[in-house]
C-alpha positions in Angstrom: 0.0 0.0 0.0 1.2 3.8 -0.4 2.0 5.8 2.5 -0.8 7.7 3.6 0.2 10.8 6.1 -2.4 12.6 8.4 -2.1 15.8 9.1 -4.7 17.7 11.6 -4.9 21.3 12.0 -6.9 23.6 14.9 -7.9 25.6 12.6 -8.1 26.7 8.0 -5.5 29.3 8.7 -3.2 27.3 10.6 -4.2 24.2 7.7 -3.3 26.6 4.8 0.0 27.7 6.7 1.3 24.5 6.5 -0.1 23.6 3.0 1.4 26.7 1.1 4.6 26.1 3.0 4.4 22.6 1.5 3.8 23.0 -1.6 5.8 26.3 -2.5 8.7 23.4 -1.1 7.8 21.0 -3.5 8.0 23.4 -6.7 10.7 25.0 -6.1 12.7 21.4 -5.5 11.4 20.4 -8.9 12.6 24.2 -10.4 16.0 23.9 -9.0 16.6 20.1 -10.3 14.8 19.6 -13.6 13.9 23.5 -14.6 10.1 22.9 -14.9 7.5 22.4 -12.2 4.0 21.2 -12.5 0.2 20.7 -10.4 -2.8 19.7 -10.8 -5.5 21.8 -8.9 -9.0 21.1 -7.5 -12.0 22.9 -8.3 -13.9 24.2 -5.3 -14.2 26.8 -2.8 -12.1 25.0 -0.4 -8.7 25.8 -2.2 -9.1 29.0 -3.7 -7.6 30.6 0.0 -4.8 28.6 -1.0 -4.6 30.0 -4.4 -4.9 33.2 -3.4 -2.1 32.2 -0.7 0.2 31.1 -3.9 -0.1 34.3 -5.9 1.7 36.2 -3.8 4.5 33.7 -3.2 8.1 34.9 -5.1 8.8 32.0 -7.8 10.4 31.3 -11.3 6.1 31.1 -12.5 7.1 30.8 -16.3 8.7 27.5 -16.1 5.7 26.2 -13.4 2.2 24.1 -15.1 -0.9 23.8 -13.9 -3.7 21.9 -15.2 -6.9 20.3 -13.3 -8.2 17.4 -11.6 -11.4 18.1 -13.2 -13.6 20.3 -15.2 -17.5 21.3 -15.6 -18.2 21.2 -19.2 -18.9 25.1 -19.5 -17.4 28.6 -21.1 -13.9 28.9 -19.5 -15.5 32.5 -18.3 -18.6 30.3 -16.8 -19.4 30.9 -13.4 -19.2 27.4 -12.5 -15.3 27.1 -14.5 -12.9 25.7 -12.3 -10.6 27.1 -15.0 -12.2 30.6 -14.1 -11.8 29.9 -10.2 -8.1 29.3 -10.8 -7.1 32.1 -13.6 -9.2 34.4 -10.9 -7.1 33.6 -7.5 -4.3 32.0 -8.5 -2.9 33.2 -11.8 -2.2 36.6 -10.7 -0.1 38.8 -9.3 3.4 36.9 -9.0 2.0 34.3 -10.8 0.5 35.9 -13.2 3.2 34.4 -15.8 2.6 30.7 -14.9 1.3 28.3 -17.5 -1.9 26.9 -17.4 -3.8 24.2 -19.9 -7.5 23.8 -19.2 -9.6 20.5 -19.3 -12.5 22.4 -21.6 -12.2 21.7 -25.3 -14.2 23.4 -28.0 -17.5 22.2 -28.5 -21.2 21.0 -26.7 -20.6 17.3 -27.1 -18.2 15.9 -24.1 -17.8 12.6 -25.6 -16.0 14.4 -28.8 -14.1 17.1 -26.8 -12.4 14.1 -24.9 -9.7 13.6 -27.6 -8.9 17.1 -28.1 -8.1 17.6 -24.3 -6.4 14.7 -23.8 -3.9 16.4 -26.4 -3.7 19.5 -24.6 -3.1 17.8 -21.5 0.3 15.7 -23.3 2.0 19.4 -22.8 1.5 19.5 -19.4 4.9 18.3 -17.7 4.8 14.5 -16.0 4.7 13.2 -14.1 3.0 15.9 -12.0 5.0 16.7 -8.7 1.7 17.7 -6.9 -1.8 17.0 -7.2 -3.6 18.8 -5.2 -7.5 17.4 -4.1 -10.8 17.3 -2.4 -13.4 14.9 -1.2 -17.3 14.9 -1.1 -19.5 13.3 1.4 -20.5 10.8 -1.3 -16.8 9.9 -1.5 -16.0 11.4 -4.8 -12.6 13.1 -5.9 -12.2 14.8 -8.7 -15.1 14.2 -10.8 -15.2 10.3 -9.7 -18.9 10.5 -8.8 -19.9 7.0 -7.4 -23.5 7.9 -9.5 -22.3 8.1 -12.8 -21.8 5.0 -15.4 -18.9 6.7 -16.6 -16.8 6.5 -13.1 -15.3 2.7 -13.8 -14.5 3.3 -17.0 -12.2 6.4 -15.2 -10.7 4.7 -12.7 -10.0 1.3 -14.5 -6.1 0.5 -14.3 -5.9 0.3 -18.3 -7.3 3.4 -19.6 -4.6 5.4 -20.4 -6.2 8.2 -21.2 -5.4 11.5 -19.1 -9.3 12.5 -18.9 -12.9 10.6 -19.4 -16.3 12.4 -20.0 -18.3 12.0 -16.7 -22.4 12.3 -17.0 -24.5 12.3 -14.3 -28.4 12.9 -14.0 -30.6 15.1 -15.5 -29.9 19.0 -14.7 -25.8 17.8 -14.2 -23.8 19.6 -15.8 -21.2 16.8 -17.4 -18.0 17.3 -16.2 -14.4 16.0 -17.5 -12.6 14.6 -15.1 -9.0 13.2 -14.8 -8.1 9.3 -15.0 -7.4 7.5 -11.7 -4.0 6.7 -13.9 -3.5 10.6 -14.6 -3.7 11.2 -11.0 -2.0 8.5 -9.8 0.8 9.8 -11.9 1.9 11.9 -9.8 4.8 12.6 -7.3 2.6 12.8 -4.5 -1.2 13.5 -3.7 -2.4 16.2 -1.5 -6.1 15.9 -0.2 -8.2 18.5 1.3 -10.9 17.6 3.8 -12.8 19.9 5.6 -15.5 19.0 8.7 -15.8 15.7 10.9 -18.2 14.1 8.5 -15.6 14.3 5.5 -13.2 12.8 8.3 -15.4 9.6 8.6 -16.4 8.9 5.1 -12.3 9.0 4.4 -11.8 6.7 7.6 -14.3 4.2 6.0 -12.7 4.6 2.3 -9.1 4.0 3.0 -9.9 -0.1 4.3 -10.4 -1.0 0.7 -11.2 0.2 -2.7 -15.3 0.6 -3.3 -16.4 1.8 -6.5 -19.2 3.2 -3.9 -16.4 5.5 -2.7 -13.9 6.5 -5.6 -11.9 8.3 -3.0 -10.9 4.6 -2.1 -8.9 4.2 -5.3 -6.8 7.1 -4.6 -6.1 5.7 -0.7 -6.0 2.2 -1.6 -2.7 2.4 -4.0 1.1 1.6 -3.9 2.1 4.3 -6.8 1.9 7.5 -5.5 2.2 8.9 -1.3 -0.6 10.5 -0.3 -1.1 13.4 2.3 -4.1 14.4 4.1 -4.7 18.1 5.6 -7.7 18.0 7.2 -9.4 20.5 10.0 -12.3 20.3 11.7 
């Protein structure tokens, strides 16, 4: 099994303290020894403190990638764009010269616009030396939702592509999400959790993998190390 490490904070500020710290670290290791950084971000309210946190850090930005863990199928200037949320808090300021590749494609249809992100996403430096996400209280990550058809096709071991459509019910907005592989290919996973009831649900998914909690694939792995920062 991969490492999993549990980290509990008093309180968000002292929570994002210790997260920015860690992964301003991590970056700048990967600048200083291969010249290029990269990181996937989560969608969400939960991190954009941390993006905000990021933009005012000192880095080398124009050799540091960011792409995401997953994607509602809408206008990059949508509301609800987790490309918006990110070019909003975090791709400003000091960062403002940082690259960024989005998981939206041109196009209505997410079934077609899942070749033409993939190739974006090939530009995007790997493996990724963060990836950075959250959990819901139905045990999805990313936009592995345990109510979707299209969830085991995402997290089977031999699709190799970097994203897979994701449709839910009526009045869902699809969403593109990552591959477990994609994510998995990465030099370490970061997840968020918020609240006691987020606590329990990830309690219960790291005994074994459930399709029923797609969390579980993420915390039931020997690839990658995986940290949790969680606060009540």
């Amino acid at each position: 099994m991969s490492e999993i490490k549990e980290y509990k904070f008093d309180s968000r500020d002292d929570l994002f303290g210790q997260l920015l710290d860690d992964v301003m670290a991590t970056l700048s290791l990967s600048l200083n020894s291969k010249s290029q950084a990269s990181m996937l971000l989560s969608g969400g309210t939960s991190p954009s403190t941390l993006y905000e946190m990021m933009s005012q850090q000192t880095l080398d930005w124009r050799n540091v990638w960011f792409g995401l863990s997953d994607e509602r199928w809408v206008a990059p200037d949508h509301t609800d764009s987790n490309e918006k949320l990110v070019r909003d808090t975090l791709l400003t300021h000091k960062a403002a010269t940082a690259n960024f590749i989005g998981l939206k494609s041109a196009g209505d249809d997410i079934a077609q616009g899942q070749e033409a992100s993939h190739q974006k996403l090939l530009a995007l430096p790997r493996p990724f030396d963060i990836t950075l996400l959250g959990m819901g209280l139905d045990g999805h990550t990313a936009s592995l939702f345990p109510d979707s058809a299209d969830t085991p096709v995402a997290l089977d071991a031999v699709n190799k592509m970097l994203c897979h459509p994701i449709r839910r019910g009526a009045g869902e907005t699809p969403r593109m999400t990552m591959t477990l592989n994609a994510l998995l290919g990465s030099h370490e996973i970061k997840l968020l959790i918020f609240g006691e009831e987020k606590w329990q649900v990830y309690e219960q998914a790291k005994v074994q993998k459930s399709e029923h909690q797609p969390v579980s694939y993420i915390l039931n792995q020997s690839q990658c190390p995986v940290s949790i920062y969680w606060t009540a």
